[in-house]
C-alpha positions as CSV (number, residue, x, y, z in Angstrom):
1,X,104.6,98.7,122.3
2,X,101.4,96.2,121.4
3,X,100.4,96.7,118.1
4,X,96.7,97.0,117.3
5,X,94.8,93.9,116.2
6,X,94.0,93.8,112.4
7,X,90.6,94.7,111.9
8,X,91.1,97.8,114.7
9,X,93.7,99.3,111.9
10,X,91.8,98.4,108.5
11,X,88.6,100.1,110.3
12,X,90.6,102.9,111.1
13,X,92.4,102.5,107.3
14,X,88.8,103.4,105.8
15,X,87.2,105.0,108.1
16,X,90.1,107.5,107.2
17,X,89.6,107.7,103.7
18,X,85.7,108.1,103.8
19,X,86.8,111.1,106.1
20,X,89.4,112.5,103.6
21,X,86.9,112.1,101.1
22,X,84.5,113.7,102.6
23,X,86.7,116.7,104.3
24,X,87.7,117.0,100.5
25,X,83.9,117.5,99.1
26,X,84.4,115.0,96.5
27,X,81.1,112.7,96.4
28,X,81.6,108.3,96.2
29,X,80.0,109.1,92.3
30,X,82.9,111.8,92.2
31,X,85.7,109.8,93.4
32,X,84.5,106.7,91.8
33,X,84.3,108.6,88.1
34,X,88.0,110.1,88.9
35,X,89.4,106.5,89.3
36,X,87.3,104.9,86.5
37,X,85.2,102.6,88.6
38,X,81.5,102.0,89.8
39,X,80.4,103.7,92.4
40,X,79.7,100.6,94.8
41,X,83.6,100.3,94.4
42,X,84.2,103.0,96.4
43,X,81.6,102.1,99.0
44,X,82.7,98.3,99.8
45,X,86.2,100.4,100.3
46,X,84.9,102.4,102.3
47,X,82.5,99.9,104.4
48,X,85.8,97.9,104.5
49,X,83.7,95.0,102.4
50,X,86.8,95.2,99.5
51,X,90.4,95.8,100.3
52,X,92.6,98.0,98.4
53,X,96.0,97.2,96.9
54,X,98.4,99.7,97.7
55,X,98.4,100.7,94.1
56,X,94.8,101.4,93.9
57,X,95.5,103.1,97.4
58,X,97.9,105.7,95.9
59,X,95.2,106.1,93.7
60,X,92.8,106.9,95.6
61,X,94.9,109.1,97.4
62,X,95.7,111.2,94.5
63,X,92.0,111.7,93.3
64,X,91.5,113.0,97.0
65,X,94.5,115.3,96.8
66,X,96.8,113.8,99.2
67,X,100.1,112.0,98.8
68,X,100.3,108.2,100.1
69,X,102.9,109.5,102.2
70,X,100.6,111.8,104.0
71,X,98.1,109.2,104.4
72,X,100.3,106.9,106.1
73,X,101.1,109.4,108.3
74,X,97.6,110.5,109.3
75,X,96.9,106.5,109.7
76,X,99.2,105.9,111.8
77,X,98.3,108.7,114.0
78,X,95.0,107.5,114.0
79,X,96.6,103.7,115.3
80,X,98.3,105.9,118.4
81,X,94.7,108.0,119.7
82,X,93.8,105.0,121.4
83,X,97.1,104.1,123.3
């Protein structure tokens, strides 16, 4: 099994969460308030311009309403579309 290059799975990483953001209805000003950063935090996440730590991941995950569990899950489902 090859295993997809690096910047094919952080695009897909936060491309995911903008979509779970968004399918949530929870704004980047929203989100960004939740966590107790600037907005532009959330967008360089998002744009893939900043990485996130896996503890600011779970936490971002948890303002969203979803577990770090389920994320993984739904990322790597996104990783096997394009097999």
């Amino acid at each position: 099994m090859k295993i997809p290059n690096e910047d094919f799975q952080r695009e897909r990483l936060y491309s995911l969460l903008k979509k779970l953001r968004q399918n949530s209805g929870i704004r980047q000003v929203d989100l960004a308030e939740k966590l107790g950063v600037p907005q532009s935090f959330i967008s360089k996440c998002e744009s893939g311009e900043r990485q996130l730590d896996i503890v600011e991941l779970r936490q971002v995950c948890r303002a969203i309403g979803i577990t770090l569990d389920n994320f993984a899950k739904m990322l790597e489902e996104t990783f096997n579309e394009t097999k």
